[in-house]
PANUFI-315178 format. One record per residue (C-alpha): residue number from 1; x negated, y, z. Coordinates in steps of 0.05 Angstrom, whole numbers, plus 32768, in hexadecimal, padded with zeros to 4 digits. Layout:
N
k	c1	c2	c3
NUM	X	Y	Z .
...
END
This chain:
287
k	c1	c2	c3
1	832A	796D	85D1 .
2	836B	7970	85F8 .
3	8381	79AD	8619 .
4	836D	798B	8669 .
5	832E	797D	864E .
6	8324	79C5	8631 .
7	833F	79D4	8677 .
8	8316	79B5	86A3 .
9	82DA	79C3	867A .
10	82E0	7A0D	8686 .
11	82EE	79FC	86D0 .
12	82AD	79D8	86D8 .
13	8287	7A08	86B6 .
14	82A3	7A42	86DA .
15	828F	7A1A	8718 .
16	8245	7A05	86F8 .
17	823C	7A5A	86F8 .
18	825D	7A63	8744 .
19	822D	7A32	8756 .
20	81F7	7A41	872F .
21	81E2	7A87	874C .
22	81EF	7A9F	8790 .
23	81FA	7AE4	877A .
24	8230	7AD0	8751 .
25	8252	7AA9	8787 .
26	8254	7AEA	87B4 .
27	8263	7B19	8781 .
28	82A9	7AE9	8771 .
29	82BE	7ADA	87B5 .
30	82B7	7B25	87B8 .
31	82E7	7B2D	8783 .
32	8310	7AFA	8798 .
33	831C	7B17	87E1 .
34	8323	7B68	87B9 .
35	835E	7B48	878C .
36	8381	7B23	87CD .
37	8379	7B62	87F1 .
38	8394	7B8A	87B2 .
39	83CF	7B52	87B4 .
40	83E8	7B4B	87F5 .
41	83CF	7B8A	8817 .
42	840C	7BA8	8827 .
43	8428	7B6D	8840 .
44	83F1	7B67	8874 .
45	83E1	7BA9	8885 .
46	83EF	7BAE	88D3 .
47	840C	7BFF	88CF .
48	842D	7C22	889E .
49	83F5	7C44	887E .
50	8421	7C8B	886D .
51	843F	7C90	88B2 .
52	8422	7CC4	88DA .
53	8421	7CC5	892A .
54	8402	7D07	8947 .
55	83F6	7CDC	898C .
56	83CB	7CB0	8971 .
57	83A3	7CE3	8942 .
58	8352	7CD2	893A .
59	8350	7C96	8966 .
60	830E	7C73	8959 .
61	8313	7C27	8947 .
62	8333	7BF6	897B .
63	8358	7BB3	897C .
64	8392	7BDE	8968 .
65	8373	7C04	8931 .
66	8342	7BDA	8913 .
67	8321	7C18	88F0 .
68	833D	7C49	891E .
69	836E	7C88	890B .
70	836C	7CBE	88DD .
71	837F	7D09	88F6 .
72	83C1	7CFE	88E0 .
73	83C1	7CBA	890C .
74	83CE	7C8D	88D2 .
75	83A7	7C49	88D3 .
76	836B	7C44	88B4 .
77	8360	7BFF	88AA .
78	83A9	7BF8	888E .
79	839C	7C34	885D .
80	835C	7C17	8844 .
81	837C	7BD2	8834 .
82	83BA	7BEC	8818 .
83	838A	7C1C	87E6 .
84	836A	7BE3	87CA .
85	83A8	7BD4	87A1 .
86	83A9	7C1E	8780 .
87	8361	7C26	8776 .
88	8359	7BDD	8758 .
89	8394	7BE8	872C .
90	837A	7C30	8712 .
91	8339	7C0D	86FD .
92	8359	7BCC	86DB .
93	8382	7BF1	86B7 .
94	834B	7C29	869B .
95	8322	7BF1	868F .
96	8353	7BBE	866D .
97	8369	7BFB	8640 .
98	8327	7C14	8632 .
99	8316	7BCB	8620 .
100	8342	7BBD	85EC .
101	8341	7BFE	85C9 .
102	82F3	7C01	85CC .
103	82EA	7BB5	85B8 .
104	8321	7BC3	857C .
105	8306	7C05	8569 .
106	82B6	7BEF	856E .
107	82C4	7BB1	854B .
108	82E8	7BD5	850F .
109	82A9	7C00	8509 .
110	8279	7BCA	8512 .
111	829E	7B96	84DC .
112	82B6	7BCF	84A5 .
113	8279	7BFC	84B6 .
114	8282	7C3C	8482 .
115	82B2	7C72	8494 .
116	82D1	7C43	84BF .
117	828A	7C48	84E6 .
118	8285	7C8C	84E1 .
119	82C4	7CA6	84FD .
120	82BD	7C7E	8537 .
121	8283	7C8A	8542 .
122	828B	7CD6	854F .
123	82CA	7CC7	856E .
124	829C	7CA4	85AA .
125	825F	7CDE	85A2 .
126	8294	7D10	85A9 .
127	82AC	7CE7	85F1 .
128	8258	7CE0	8604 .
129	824A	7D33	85F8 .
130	8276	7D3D	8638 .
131	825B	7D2E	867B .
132	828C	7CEA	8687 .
133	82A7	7D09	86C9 .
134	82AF	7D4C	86B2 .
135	82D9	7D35	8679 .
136	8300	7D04	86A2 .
137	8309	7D45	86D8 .
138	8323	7D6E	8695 .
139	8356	7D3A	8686 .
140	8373	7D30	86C0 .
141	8374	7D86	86CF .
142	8397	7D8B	868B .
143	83CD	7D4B	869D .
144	83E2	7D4D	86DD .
145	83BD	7D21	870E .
146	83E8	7CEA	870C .
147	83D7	7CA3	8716 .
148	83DF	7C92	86C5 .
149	83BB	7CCC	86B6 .
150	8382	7CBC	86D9 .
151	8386	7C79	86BB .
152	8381	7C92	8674 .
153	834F	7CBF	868A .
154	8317	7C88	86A6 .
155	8331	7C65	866A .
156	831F	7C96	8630 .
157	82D4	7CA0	865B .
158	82CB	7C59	8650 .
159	82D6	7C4D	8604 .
160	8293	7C5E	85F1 .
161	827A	7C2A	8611 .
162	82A4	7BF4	85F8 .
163	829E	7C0F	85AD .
164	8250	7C10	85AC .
165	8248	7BCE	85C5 .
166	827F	7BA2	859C .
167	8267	7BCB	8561 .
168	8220	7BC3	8568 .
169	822C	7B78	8577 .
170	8260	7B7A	8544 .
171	8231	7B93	850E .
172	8200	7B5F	851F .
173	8234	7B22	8519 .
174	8261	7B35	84DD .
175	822E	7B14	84A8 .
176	821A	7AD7	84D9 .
177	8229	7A8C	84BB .
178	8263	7A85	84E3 .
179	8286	7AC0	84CE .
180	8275	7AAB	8482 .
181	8290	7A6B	848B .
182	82D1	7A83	84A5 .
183	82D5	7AB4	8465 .
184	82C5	7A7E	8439 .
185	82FD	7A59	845E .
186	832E	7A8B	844A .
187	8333	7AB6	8492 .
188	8347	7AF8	8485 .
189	8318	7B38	84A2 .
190	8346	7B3E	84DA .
191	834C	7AF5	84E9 .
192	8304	7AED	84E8 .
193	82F2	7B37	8512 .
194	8326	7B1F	854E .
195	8316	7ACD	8552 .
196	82D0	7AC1	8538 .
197	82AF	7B08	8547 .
198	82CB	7B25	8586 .
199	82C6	7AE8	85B1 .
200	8280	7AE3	85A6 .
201	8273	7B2C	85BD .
202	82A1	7B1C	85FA .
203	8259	7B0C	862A .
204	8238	7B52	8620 .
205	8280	7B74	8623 .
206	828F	7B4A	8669 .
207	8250	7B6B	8689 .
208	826E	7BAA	866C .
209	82AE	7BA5	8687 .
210	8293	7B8E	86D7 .
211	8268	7BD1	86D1 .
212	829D	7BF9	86B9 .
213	82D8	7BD8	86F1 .
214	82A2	7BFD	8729 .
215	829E	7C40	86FD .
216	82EB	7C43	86F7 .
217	82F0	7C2F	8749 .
218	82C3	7C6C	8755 .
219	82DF	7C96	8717 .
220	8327	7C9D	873F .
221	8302	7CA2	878A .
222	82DB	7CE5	876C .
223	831C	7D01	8744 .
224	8343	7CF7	878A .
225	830E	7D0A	87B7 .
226	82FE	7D51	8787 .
227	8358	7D59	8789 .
228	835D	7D49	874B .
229	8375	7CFC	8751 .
230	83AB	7CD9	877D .
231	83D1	7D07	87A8 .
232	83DA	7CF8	87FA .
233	83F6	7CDA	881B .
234	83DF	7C9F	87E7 .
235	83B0	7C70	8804 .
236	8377	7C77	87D6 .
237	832B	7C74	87ED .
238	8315	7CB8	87CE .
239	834C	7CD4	87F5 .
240	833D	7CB9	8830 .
241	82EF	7CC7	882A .
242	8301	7D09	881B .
243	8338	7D1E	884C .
244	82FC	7CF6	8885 .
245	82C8	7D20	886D .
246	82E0	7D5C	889D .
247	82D3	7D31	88D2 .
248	8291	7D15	88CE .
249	8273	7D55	88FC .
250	82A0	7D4C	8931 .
251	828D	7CFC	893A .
252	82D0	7CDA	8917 .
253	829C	7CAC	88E8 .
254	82CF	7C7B	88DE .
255	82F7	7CAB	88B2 .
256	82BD	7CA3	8877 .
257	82A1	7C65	888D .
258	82D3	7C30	887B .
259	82E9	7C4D	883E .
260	82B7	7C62	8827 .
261	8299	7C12	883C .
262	82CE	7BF9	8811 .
263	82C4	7C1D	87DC .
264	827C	7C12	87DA .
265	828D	7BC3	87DF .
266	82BC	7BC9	87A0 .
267	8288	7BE4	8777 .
268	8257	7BAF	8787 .
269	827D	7B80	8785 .
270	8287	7B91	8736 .
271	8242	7BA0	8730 .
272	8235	7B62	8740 .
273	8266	7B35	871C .
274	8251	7B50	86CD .
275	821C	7B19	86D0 .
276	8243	7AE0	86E0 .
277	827F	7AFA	86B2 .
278	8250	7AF6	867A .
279	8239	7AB2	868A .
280	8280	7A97	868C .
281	829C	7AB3	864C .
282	824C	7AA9	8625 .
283	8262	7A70	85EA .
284	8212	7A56	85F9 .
285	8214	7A4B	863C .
286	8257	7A11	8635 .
287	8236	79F0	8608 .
END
């Protein structure tokens, strides 16, 4: 098969899934309008979302502030855009990290079993004994809360996840006919753990990885709103749900609202998408 056919082969079947469920279709044109947003955000955003004017403080939403002012009179509707950028990044890179290490680590476990099993095993028990939060609040308290450390921290929450499913799967695979056939072929353990093993785990490790993106999204809106994530005058939605919050009595609901809206879209959108990752990357469902 040439590499355009191989091409347009995944195309169409990436297109067969779109089509296929309705959900799916929403879920990605979700995602795709989160990453433009995350892309050229700043470029589009009508105010500055850091400048502050005191004339303009807790304006409700108009033609000239879409979303209306904060008490500092900074744009709302700009801040929210530009903090898709910072929260998506925060999650992708948790979650990419998280990933890797989890699929590697699980996968050692799951293919050596033994002490190699063991250890890592206790390494994730020892991450699931701490409320995931909690631990994640510890981290960050004991690092600084800087934007990387807040990144490692929704990362190392994550891990267990990643290492009980590729090692459960893992376990289940290494003795299947295609691995022995590889063996016999003269593949290597490590050859045969990263191309014959791990890409058939990838389906049940895609849904993993949607959920996860929304529990990272929220993971860094809780450190932030709690202090404890990025610092104002960032535009991050935690932030800006939190520094609202003293506002809801008095009437300014557009403080919470559209943050909070946004944030609440993010995570469904990611909610959403695991299903339709899994059916893309599933070796069964192209053929």
């Amino acid at each position: 098969m040439t590499k355009v056919a191989f091409t347009n082969r995944r195309l169409n079947h990436l297109i067969y899934v779109i089509r296929e469920n309705p959900v799916t279709l929403l879920a990605f044109s979700l995602f795709t309008l989160i990453i433009l947003l995350a892309l050229v955000g700043p470029s589009i955003a009508p105010h500055d979302p850091i400048k502050t004017n005191a004339t303009n403080a807790l304006e409700p939403p108009s033609l000239s502030y879409l979303f209306g002012t904060d008490h500092l009179g900074r744009d709302v509707f700009s801040r929210v855009i530009v903090a898709t950028r910072l929260d998506l990044g925060i999650a992708f890179s948790a979650v990419a990290i998280s990933f890797c290490v989890g699929c590697a680590l699980g996968g050692a476990a799951g293919f050596w079993g033994g002490w190699t099993n063991r250890v890592i095993g206790r390494i994730s028990d020892a991450i699931m004994a701490f409320p995931l939060f909690v631990l994640a609040m510890g981290i960050v308290a004991a690092l600084g809360n800087a934007i990387e450390n807040i990144i490692y921290a929704t990362a190392i929450i994550n891990l267990p996840f990643y290492i009980r499913v590729s090692r459960a799967e893992t376990s289940i695979r290494r003795n299947i006919g295609y691995v022995d056939a590889a063996r016999l072929s003269g593949s290597g353990n490590l050859r045969i753990l990263f191309t014959q093993i791990l890409p058939n785990i990838l389906p049940p490790l895609m849904v993993q990885v949607s959920l996860n993106m929304g529990w990272a999204i929220l993971n860094a809106a809780g450190l932030s709103f709690i202090g404890l994530g990025v610092r104002p005058p960032n535009a991050e939605w935690g932030i800006m749900v939190a520094e609202g919050s003293n506002y809801i009595i008095s009437g300014e609901w557009w403080l919470v609202i559209f943050p909070g809206a946004a944030l609440m879209l993010a995570v469904f959108c990611f909610n959403l998408l695991g299903d339709g990752l899994r059916d893309i990357v599933d070796p069964l469902r192209r053929t």
